[in-house]
C-alpha positions as CSV (number, residue, x, y, z in Angstrom):
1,X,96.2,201.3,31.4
2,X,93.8,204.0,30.8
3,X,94.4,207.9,29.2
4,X,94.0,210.6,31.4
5,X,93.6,214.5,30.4
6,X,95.0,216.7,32.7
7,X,93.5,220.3,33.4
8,X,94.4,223.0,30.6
9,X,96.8,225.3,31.9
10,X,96.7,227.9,29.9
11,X,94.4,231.1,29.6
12,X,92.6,230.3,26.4
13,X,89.3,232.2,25.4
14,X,86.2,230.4,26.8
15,X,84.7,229.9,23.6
16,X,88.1,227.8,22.8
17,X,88.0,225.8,26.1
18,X,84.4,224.9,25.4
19,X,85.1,223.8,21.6
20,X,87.9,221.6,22.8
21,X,86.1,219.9,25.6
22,X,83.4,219.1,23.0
23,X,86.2,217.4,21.3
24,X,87.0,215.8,24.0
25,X,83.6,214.6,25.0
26,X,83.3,212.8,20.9
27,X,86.9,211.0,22.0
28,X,88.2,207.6,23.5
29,X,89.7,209.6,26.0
30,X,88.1,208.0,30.1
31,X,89.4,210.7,32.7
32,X,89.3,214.2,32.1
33,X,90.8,217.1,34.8
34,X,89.1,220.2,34.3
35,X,88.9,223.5,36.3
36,X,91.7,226.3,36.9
37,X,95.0,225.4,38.6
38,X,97.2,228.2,38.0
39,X,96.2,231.6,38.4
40,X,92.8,233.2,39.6
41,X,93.7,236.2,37.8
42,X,92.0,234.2,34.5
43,X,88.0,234.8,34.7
44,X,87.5,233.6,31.4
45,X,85.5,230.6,32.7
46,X,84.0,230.2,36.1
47,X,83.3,227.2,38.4
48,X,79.6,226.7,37.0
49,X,80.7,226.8,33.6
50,X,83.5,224.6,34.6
51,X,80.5,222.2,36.5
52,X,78.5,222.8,33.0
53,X,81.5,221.5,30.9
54,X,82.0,218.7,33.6
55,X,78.1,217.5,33.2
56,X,78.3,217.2,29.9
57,X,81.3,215.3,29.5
58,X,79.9,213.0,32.3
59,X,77.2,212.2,29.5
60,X,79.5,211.3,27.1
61,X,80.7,208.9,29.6
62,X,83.8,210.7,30.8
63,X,85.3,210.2,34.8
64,X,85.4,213.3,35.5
65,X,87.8,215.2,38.1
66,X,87.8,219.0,39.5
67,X,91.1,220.5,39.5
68,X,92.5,222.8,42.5
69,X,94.9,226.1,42.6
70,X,98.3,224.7,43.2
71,X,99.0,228.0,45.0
72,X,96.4,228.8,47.2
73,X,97.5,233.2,48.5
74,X,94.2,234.6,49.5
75,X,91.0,233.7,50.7
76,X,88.8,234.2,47.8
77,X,91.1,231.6,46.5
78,X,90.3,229.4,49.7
79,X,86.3,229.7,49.1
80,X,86.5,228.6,45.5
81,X,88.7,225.5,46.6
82,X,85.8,224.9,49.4
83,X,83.6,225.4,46.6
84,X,84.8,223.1,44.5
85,X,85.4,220.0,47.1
86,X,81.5,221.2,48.1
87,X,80.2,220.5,44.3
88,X,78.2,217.4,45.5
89,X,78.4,215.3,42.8
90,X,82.6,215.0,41.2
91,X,85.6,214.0,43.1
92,X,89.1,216.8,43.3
93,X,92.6,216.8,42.2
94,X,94.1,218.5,44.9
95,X,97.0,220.6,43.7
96,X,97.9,221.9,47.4
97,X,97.7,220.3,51.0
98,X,94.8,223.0,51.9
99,X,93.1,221.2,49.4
100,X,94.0,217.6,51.0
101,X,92.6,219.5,54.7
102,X,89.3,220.4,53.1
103,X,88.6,217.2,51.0
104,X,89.4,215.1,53.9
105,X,87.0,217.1,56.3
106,X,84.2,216.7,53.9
107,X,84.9,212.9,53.6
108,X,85.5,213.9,49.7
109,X,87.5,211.4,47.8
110,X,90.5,213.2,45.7
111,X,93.7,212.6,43.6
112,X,96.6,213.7,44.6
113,X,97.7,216.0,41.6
114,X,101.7,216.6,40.5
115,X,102.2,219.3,42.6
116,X,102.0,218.3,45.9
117,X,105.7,216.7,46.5
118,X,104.9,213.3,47.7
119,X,108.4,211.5,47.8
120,X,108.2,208.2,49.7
121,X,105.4,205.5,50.2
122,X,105.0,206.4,53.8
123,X,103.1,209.7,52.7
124,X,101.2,208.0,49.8
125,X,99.6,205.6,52.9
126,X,99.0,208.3,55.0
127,X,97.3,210.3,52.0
128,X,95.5,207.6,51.3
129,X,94.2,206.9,54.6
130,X,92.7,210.6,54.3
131,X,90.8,209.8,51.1
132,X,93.3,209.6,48.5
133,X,92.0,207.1,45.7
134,X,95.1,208.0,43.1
135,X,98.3,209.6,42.8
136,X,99.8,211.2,39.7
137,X,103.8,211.3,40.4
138,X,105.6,214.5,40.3
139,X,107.6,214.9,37.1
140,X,110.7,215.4,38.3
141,X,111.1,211.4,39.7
142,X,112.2,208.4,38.0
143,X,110.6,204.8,36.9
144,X,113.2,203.9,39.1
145,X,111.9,205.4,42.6
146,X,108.8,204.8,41.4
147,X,109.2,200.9,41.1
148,X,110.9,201.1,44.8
149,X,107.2,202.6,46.0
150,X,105.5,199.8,44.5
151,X,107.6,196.9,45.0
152,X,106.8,196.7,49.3
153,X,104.9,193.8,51.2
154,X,101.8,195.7,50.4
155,X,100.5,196.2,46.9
156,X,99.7,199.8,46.6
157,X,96.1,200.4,47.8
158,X,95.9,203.7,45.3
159,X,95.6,204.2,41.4
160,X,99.2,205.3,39.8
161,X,98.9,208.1,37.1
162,X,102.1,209.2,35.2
163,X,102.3,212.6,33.2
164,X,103.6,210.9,29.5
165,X,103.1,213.8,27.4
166,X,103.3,217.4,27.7
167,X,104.8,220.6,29.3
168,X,105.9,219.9,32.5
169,X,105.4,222.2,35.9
170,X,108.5,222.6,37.1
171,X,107.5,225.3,39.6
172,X,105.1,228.1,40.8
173,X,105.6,231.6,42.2
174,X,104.5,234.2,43.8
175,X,105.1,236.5,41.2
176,X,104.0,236.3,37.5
177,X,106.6,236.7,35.1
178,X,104.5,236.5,32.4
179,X,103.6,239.7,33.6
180,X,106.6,240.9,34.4
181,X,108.1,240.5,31.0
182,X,105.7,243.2,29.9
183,X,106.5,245.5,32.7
184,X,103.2,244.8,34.1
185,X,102.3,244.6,38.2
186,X,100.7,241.3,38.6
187,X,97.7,243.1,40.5
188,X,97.3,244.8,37.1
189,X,98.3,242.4,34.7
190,X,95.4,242.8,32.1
191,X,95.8,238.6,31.8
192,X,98.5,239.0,29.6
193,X,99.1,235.5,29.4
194,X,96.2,235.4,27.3
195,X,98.9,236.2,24.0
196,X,100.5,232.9,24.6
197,X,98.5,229.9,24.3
198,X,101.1,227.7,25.0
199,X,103.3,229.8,27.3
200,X,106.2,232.3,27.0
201,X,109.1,230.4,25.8
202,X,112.5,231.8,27.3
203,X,115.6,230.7,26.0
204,X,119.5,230.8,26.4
205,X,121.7,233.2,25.3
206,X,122.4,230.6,22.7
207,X,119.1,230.8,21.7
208,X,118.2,227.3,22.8
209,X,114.9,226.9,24.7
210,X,115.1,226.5,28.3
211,X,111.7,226.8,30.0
212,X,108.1,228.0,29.3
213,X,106.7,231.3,31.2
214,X,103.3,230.6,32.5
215,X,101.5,232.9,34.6
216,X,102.7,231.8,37.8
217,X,103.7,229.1,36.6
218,X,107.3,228.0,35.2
219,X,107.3,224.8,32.6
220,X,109.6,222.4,30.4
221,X,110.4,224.0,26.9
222,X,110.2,220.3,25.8
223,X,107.4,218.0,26.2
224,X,107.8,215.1,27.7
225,X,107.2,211.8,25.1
226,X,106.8,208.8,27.2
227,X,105.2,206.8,24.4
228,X,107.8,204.6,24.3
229,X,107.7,203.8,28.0
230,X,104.3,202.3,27.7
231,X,105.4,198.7,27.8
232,X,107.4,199.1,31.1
233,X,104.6,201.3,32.9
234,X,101.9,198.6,32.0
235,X,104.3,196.4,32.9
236,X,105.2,198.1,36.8
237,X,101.3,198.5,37.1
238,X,100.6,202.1,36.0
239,X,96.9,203.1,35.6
240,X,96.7,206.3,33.9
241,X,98.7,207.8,31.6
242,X,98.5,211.6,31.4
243,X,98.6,214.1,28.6
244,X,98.3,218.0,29.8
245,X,96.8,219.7,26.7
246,X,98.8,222.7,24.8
247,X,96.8,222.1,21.6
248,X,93.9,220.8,19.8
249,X,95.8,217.6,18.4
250,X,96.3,216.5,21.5
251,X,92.9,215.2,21.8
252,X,93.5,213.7,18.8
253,X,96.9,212.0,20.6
254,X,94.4,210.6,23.6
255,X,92.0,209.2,21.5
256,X,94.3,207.1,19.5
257,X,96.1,206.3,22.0
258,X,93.4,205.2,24.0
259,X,91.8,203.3,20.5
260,X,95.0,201.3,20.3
261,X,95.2,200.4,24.1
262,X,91.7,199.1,24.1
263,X,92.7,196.8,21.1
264,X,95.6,195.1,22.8
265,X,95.1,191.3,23.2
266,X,94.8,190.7,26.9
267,X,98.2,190.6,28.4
268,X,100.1,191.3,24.8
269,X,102.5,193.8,26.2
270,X,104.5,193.8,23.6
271,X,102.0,195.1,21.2
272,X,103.2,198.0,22.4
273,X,106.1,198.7,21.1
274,X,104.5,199.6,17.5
275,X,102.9,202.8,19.4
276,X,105.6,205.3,18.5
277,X,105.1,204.6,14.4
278,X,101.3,204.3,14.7
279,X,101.3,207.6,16.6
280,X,103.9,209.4,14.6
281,X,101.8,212.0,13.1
282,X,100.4,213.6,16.7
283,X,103.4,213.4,18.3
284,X,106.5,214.4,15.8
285,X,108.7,212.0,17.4
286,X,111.4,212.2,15.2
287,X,112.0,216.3,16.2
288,X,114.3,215.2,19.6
289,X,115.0,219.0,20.6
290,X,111.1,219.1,21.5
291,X,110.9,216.6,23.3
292,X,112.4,214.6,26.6
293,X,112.1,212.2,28.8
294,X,115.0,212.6,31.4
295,X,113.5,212.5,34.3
296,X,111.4,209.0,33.9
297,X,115.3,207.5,33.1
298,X,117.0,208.9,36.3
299,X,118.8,211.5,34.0
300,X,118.5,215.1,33.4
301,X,114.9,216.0,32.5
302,X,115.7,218.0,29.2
303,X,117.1,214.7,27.7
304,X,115.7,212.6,25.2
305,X,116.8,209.2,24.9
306,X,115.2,207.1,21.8
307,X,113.5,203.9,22.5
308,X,115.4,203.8,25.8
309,X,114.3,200.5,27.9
310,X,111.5,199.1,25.7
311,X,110.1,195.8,27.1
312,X,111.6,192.9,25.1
């Protein structure tokens, strides 16, 4: 199993984005998502420096993939997805099904990224027949269904990629209600979301977090932890497992994780299981009301359950 690096969904400065990618370029990490898939509100970068950031971490030996808008609404939007699928050189995420059209037409292989909702095997094969080389499973769905796609009379013919740490995308919008909680029009919005490099987190009347205001976009308040998983997903035949980025450690998270991965004695799964102490320190295990991993157990996705179903 390999560690993936999903897109960062934030609005961070450009100078910021550049500095962590260098980080990320200097790290163990082998598949890297880059480009903008929330809002194209946020100018901070644009494609060529996103094709700049991608060349260089294709020298440092990175696979590197081009992330699409997962909520394609007007047609400058559509010319920078054709844009991207026309780069010549990387292969896409694709984030929406105008993105699947347009890869497909240009015979440009692509992964098919969380947001698309892809809920049986019979879509998976028919993705795949139009140039879909790996799927990354939409958050919301279990180890359970995700077993029942795998175990057919055909061996999946696509790479399996699992978000195992991070804010999850729960939704997107229309509207932006990052910009509406400043009283903003989102024509006008001044990329507000540029205060919150991690999100607006919105809470109960209790005061206990809920979800995380992003843009368009509407996240966990937790992050998922699926370190603990690792045994069973190596196990069931996952090949990536993905961290979306909120900070700098993250990187740090990848890297080690990746370091320790790569030292496993071939076949050792059980290895393994020493992940959660080694990684401690990146991933504040021990702090349960940040974290969860519902979903991946067939329970409710803000739930946490502690070493729950560890290989033996």
């Amino acid at each position: 199993m390999k560690i993936s690096l999903a897109p960062i969904s934030y609005c961070w400065s450009k100078a910021d984005v550049e500095q962590f990618y260098q980080q990320v370029a200097n790290s163990n990490i082998d598949t890297v998502y880059l480009g903008e898939t929330v809002c194209s509100r946020r100018r901070e970068l644009k494609f060529t420096d996103y094709l700049d950031l991608a060349n260089m971490l294709k020298t440092h030996g990175k696979h590197v993939v081009l992330s699409t808008m997962a909520l394609i609404e007007a047609q400058s939007e559509l010319n920078e997805l054709k844009r991207a699928i026309d780069n010549g050189d990387f292969s896409i995420e694709a984030n929406d099904m105008a993105a699947v059209f347009y890869a497909h037409q240009a015979k440009v292989p692509f992964v098919c990224g969380p947001t698309i909702n892809n809920y049986n095997r019979a879509s998976l094969d028919l993705l795949h027949q139009k140039g879909m080389y790996r799927f990354v499973m939409p958050c919301e769905l279990s180890k359970d269904w995700l077993q029942a796609v795998i175990d057919t009379d055909k061996k999946p013919p696509f790479e399996i990629e699992v978000l195992g740490h991070g804010y999850m995308p729960l939704a997107h919008s229309a509207r932006c209600f990052t910009a509406k909680h400043y009283q903003l029009p989102k024509d006008k919005c001044q990329t507000i979301c540029q205060r919150h490099s991690k999100g607006l987190l919105a809470q109960t009347q209790e005061s206990q977090p809920l979800l995380r205001l992003n843009g368009i976009q509407t996240q966990s308040a937790a992050q998922v932890n699926l370190i603990n998983q690792i045994p069973d997903m190596i196990t069931m035949g996952v090949n990536y497992w993905r961290i979306s980025p909120s900070k700098f450690a993250d990187v740090d998270l990848g890297h080690e994780l990746a370091s320790l991965l790569a030292n496993l004695t071939a076949g050792d799964v059980s290895q393994t299981n020493e992940l959660p102490t080694k990684l401690l320190p990146f991933t504040s295990a021990t702090d349960h009301q940040r974290h969860c991993n519902g979903y991946w157990l067939g329970l409710p996705g803000m739930q946490y359950t502690e070493s729950a179903q560890l290989a033996p």
